[in-house]
N, C-alpha and C positions, 0 to 999 in steps of 0.2 A: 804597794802592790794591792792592797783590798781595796784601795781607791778605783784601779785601775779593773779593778774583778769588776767590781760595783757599777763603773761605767759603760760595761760592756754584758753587763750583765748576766755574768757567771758566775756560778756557785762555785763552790771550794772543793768540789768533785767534778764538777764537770772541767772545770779548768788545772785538775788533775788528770785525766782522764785524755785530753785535747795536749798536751802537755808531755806524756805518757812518764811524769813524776806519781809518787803515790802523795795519798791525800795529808799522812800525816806531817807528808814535807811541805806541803802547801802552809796547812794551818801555822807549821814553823817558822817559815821564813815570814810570816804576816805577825806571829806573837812576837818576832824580833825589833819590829819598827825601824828605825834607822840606824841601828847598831850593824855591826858589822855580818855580815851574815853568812855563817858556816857551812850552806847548801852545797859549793863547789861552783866553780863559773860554768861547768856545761850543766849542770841543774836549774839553775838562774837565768841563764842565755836558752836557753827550752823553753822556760816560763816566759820569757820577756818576747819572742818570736811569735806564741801563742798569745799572748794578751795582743802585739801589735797585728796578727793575721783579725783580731776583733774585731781591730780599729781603734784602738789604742796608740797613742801618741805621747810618749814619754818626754820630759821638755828639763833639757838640762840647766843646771842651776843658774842664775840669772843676777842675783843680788836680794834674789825674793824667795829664794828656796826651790830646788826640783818639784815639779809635778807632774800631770796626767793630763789628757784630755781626749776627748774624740776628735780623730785626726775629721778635718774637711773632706764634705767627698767631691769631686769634682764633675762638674758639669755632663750630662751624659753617661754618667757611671751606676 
C-alpha cells in the first residue's frame, strides 16, 4: 500500500482523507506489510478504490509476487 501511496503521490493524510478512513488506520494497515491485516474489508476496499481513482493499478500475484504500478493512460485521455 505505501508503494502504491508513493506512486501516486499521496501522503498518509491525504489518502486518509480521499478515503474518508482516519489517518491512524492508514499508517496501520502500511506498518502491517503483508501480514494479514485487521482493517476490515470495507476499510481496505475504500483504500484500494481511492489509490485506483489515482491511477493505481494493483497487479495480482504472478510467480513474482503482487504489486502496484501506474495503470497506462490511454490515448486521448
Amino acid at each position: 500500500m505505501k508503494a502504491a501511496r508513493a506512486l501516486c503521490g499521496l501522503g498518509q493524510t491525504e489518502l486518509a482523507e480521499r478515503s474518508e478512513v482516519h489517518a491512524n488506520t492508514i499508517r496501520k494497515m502500511e506498518s502491517q506489510g503483508e501480514s494479514v491485516l485487521s482493517s476490515g474489508l470495507a476499510t481496505i476496499q475504500k483504500v484500494q478504490r481511492t489509490l485506483e481513482a489515482a491511477g493505481v493499478e494493483f497487479i495480482a500475484e504472478n510467480g513474482g509476487g503482487p504489486g502496484v504500478r501506474l495503470k497506462k493512460s490511454r490515448e486521448g485521455e
